[in-house]
N, C-alpha and C positions, 0 to 999 in steps of 0.2 A: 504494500500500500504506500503510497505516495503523500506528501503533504504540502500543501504552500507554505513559503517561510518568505516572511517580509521584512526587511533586512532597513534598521530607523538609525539616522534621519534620510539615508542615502535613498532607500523605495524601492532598490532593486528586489524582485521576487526569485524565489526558487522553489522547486518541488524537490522535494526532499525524501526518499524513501527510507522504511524504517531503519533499515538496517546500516544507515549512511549517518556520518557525522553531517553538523551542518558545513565545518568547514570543506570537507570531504567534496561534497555537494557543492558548495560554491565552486571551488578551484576546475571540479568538474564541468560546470557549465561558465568557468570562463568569468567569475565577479572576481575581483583580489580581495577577498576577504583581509584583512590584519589577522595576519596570523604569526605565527615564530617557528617550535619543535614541530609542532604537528602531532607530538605524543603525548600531552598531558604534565609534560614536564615545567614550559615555561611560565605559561598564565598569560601571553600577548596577545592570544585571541578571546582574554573576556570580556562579556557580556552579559546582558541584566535580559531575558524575559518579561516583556511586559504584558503579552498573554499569550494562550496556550497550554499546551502539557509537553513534556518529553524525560527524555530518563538520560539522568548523568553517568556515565560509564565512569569506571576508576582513574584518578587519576593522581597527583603527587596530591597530596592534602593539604598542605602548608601551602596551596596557592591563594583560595580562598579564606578569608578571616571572617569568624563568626556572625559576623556585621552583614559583610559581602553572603553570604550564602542566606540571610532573613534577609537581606533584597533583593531576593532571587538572580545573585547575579550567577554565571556557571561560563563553564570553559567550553567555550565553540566547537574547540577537535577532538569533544567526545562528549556530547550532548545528542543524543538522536529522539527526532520529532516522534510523536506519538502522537499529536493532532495539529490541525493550522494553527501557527505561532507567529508572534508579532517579537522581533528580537531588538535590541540597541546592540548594534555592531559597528567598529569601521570599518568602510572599504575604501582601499587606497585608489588614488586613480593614478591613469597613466604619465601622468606629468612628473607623479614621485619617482622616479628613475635617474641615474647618472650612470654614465659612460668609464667606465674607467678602466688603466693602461697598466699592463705588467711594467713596474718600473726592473725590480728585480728580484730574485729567486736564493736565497741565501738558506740554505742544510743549519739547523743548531742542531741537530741530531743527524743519529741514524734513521730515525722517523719523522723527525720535526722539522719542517718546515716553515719559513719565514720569506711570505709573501706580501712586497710592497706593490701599491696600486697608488695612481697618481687618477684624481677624478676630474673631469672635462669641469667642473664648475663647483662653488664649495660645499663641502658634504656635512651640514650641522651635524654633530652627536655631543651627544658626554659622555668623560671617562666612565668605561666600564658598561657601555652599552655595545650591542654587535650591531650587523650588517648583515641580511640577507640578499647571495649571489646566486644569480641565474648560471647553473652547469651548463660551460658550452657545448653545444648540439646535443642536447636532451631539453628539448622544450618542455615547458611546464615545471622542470626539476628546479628545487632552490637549496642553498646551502645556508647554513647561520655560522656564522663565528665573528667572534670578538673582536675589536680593535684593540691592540697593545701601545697605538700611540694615544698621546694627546691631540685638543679638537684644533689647538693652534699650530699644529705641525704642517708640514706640506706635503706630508704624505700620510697616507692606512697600511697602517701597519698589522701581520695577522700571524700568530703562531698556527698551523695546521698539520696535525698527525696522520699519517696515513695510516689509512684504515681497509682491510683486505676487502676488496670488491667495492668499497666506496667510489661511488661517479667522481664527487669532486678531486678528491684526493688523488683519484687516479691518474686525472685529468694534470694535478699539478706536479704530483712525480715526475711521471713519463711523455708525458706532451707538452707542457707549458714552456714559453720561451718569452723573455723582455718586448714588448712590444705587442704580446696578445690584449684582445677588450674584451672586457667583461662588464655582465649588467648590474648595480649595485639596487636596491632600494632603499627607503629611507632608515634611518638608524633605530631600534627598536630597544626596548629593555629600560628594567628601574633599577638595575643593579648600579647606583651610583652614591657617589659619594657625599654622607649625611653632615652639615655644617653649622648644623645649626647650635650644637653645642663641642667644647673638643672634650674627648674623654679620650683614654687609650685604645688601641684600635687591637684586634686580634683578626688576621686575613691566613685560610688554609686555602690551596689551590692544589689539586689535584691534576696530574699532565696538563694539558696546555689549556687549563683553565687559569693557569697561570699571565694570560696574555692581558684577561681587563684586570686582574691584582696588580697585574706591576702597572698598567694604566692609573688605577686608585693609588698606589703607590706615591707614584710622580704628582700626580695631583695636588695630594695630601703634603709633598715634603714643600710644596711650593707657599703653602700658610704658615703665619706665625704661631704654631703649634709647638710645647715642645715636651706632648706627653708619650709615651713610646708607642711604639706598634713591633708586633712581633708574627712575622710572617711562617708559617709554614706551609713547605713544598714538600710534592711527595708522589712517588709513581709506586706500583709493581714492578717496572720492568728497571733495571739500571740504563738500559738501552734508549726508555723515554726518559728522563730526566734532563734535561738541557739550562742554557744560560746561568752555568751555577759560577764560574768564575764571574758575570756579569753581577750576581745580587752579593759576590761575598766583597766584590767591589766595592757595592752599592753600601754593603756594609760596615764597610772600612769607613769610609767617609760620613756616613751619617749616625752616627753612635746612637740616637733614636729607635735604627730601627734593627731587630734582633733577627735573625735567622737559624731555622733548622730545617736543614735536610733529610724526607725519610725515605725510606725505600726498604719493600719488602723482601725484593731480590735476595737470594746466596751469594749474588758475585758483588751487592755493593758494601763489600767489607771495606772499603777505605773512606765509607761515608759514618762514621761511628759503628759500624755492624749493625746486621739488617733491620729495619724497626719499622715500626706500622704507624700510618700518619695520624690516626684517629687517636690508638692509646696514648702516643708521645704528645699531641695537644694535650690529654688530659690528665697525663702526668706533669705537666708544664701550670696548668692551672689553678684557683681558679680563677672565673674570668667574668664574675658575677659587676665587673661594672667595666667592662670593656663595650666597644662597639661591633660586633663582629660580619666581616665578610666572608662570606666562602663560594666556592666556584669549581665544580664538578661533575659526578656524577650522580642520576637520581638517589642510588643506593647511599653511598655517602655523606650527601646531603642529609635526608632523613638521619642517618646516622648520629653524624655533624649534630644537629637540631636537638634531637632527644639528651642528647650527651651535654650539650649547653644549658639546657634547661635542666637540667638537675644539677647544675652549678648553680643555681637560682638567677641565672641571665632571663629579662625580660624580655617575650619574645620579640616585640619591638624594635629590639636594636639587633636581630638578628636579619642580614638579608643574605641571601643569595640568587646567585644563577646557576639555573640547573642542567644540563646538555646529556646529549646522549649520543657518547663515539660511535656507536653502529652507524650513523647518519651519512659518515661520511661525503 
């Protein structure tokens, strides 16, 4: 069974079948929905129900605040209609788009990759917000990842892991060269940086969610601030771990801010021996009045969250961004 979804203030319609998310359904017949992961992870595509019925499939919990879920609002890419529905959604139009040029292709790893993009025209964001890219020749296909620079730089700057069978990543391995164009859209994401009071900051990044951390990083050390932040990084593989001479650097010179490296590997015996990013936070804590960022994966995050909250951290000052490497 099918259902009309009428998509406010924009009016575009859609029939929606049941078994179809509504985002699903738009991208389907062709509306740009505002969307992000596409899996329940981010929260970029929510929305408030203003009538109707339909059923919320599972998704990361900590997207919605108790507030938000009693005014019916719910996440687009895993909401399916059960009757005609009147939604508040954006949809982006085609003007939101920018052009932009492989400037260059820089290895920090054996998996990571660092690709800068020069855009035809200037590309607003803030630190610690991504960029959804159109994969060349796979229409319809978009990719998300972060920017690692800041918004006053003259380039976008992007950590990307490759990922087996990943379109984009594939794409950026083994094909991409200086001078390819890519389609960017507007800058998406609330993972930014809170200023309105300074407290000490606690940021964990997990592989190359380490790209809008070190973005809120730089941000952060550019205020008259001068309460500490203590960052931790952290892979499974010793193989993804990268830019670690760059933050012990960063370390050296800014006595502010603290670093630990974790890695679960057997072979990163010369990073202290192996340790797991989650315990060593909370043997390092606690962090009951810190600000904290984190930037990873869904699993983690939850993880991350439960583990701060029994530190008696308010959930409030806790934000993240959530990703999911399969995407590639």
């Amino acid at each position: 069974m099918q259902h009309e979804i009428v998509l406010e203030p924009s009016g575009q319609r859609l029939w929606v079948r049941e078994d179809q998310t509504i985002v699903a359904a738009a991208l389907e017949q062709g509306v740009a929905i505002h969307h992000g992961c596409g899996n329940g992870s981010c929260g970029d595509c929510k929305g408030q129900i203003l009538s109707g019925e339909g059923i919320q499939l599972p998704f990361m919990p900590l997207l919605l605040t108790p507030e938000e879920r009693a005014a019916n609002q719910a996440i687009l890419c895993k909401l399916q209609p059960r009757s005609a529905m009147r939604i508040a959604a954006q949809v982006d139009t085609s003007a939101d788009a920018w052009t932009a040029t492989v400037l260059s292709l820089h290895p920090l790893s054996a998996t990571v990759m660092e690709l800068c993009l020069q855009c035809d025209r200037p590309y607003p964001f803030r630190a610690g917000q991504y960029a959804r890219i159109a994969v060349p020749g796979a229409a319809g296909q978009w990719r998300s990842y972060s920017m690692a620079s800041l918004p006053d730089e003259a380039l976008l700057r992007f950590h990307i892991r490759a990922v087996p069978g990943g379109v984009f990543s594939s794409w950026l391995f083994e094909r991409a060269r200086p001078g390819d164009q890519l389609q960017l859209g507007p800058a998406q994401g609330t993972f930014t940086l809170q200023q309105d009071v300074e407290r000490p900051m606690l940021l964990v990044a997990a592989g190359t969610g380490l790209a809008p951390i070190e973005a809120l990083i730089h941000e952060r050390l550019r205020l008259p601030w001068t309460a500490p932040m203590h960052l931790f990084f952290g892979s499974r593989r010793a193989a993804d771990l990268y830019h670690l001479d760059y933050l012990q650097e960063l370390t050296r010179n800014r006595p502010e801010l603290h670093l630990e490296i974790c890695c679960s590997d057997p072979a990163a015996t010369g990073l202290g021996g192996p340790r797991r990013l989650l315990p060593t936070v909370a043997d390092h804590g606690p962090w009951s009045d810190h600000e904290v960022y984190l930037c990873g994966s869904p699993g983690m995050i939850e993880a991350a969250v439960d583990l701060l909250l029994s530190h008696g951290l308010p959930h409030a000052r806790i934000h993240f961004d959530s990703f999911t490497p399969s995407a590639g």
